[in-house]
N, C-alpha and C positions, 0 to 999 in steps of 0.2 A: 504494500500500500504506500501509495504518496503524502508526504504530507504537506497539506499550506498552512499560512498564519490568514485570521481572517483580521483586518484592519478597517473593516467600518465603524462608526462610532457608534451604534446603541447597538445590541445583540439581536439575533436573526433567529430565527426554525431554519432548519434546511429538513427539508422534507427526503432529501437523495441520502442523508445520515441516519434516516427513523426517525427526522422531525425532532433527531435533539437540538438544543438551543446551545450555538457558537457567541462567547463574549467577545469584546474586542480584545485583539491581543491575543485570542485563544489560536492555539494548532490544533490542527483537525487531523486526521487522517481520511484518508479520499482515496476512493477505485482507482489504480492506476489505467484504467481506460477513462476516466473523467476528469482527470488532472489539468490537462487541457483547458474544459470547460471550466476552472475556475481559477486559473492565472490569468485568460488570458481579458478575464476582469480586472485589470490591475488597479482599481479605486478601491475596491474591497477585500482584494487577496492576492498573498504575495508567495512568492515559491519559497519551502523551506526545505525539501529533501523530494528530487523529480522520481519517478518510479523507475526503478530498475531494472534492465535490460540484461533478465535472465532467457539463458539461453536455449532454445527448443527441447527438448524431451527426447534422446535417441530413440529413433525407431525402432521397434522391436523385430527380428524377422521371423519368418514363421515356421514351425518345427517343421525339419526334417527328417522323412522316410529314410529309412535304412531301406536299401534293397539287395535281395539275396541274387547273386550272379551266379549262385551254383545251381544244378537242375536235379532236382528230386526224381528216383524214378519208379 
C-alpha cells in the first residue's frame, strides 16, 4: 500500500478508506492502484511513500509426464 499525507484544512470521510475520517496532517494508506488519484490533487494530498514496484509472480509451468520408451509385451 501507498501512503499520502492529507493537507486540507478541516478533516474529510473518504468513502475509498471505509469512510474513515482523515485529519489534516494525517497519513493515510491508499491502494497502490489509486495513488495516482490522490497526489495528483496536490491542494489536499501530498506523496509520502509511492507504491512499490514488486515484481510479477514466476510462472508456474505445468507438471510433466514421465513417459515410458520401453514396450511392454
Amino acid at each position: 500500500m501507498a501512503r499520502v499525507r492529507y493537507i486540507g484544512p478541516v478533516p474529510v470521510t473518504v468513502p475509498e478508506l471505509g469512510g474513515r475520517t482523515i485529519h489534516p496532517d494525517e497519513i493515510a494508506e491508499v491502494p497502490d492502484d489509486r495513488y495516482d488519484g490522490y497526489v495528483c490533487q496536490s491542494t489536499t494530498w501530498e506523496a509520502v511513500e509511492e507504491p512499490k514496484d514488486e515484481p510479477p509472480a514466476p510462472k508456474k509451468s505445468p507438471a510433466l509426464k514421465t513417459v515410458s520408451t520401453t514396450k511392454e509385451a
